[in-house]
N, C-alpha and C positions, 0 to 999 in steps of 0.2 A: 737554817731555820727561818730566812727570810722570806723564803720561798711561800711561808705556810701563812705570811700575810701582805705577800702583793702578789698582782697581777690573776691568771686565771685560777691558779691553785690558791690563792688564797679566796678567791668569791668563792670557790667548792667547800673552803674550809668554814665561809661562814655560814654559808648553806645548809653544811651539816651542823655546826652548833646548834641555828635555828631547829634543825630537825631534831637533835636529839635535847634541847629545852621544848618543844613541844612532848618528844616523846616521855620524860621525866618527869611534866607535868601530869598528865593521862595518868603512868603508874602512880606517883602521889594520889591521885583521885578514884583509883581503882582502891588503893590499900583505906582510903577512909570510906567510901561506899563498903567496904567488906566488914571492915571495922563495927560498920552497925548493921551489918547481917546479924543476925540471932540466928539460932540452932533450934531452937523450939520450933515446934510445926502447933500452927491452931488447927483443931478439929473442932467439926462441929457444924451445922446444915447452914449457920447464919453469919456471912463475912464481918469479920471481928475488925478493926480499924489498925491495928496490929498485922494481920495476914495479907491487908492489901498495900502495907507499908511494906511490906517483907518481900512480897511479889513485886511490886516497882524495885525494888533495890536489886534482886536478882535479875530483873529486867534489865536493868543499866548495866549493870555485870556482866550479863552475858551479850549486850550489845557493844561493849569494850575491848571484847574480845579479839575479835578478827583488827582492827584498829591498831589494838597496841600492838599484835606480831607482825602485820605489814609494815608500823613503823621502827619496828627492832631489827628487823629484815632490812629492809632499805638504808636504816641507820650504818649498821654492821658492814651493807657494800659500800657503803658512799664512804666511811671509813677506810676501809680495804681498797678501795678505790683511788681513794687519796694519796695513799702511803706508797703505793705501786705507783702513781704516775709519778709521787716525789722523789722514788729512788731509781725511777727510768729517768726522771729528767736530770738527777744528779752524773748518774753513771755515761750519760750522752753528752755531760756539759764539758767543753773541750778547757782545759785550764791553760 
């Protein structure tokens, strides 16, 4: 387990913390922007203060989008990535 906090394996490992504390943050801020989505649609010919609150919010929403799967994506390799190089470097380390 020493492995996973020196030398090269362990800067990947902090690498990825950093990434997936960014990534962790994004979802927190994605579930409270949703949080104050409403359901209700305004109608009506005159933008109510309400409907342009709702459209910015699904704005933000849908621009979180591609963001947060590129960093669950990347997360998930650099994970997977980790754990392969930890247990090629186990399996090569001559005892």
């Amino acid at each position: 387990m020493d492995a996973f906090l020196t030398g090269w394996l362990g800067e990947m490992s902090l690498g990825w913390a950093v990434l997936t504390f960014i990534w962790v943050v994004l979802l927190a801020y994605r579930a409270w922007l949703a949080s104050r989505e409403e359901e209700q649609m305004y109608l009506g010919s005159t933008p109510s203060p309400g409907a342009q609150e709702q459209s910015a919010i699904v704005s933000k929403l849908t621009k979180l989008a591609k963001p947060l799967m590129v960093l669950g994506i990347l997360d998930g390799a650099l994970a997977l990535l980790i754990v392969g190089l930890w247990l090629w470097q186990g399996m090569n380390a001559h005892v």
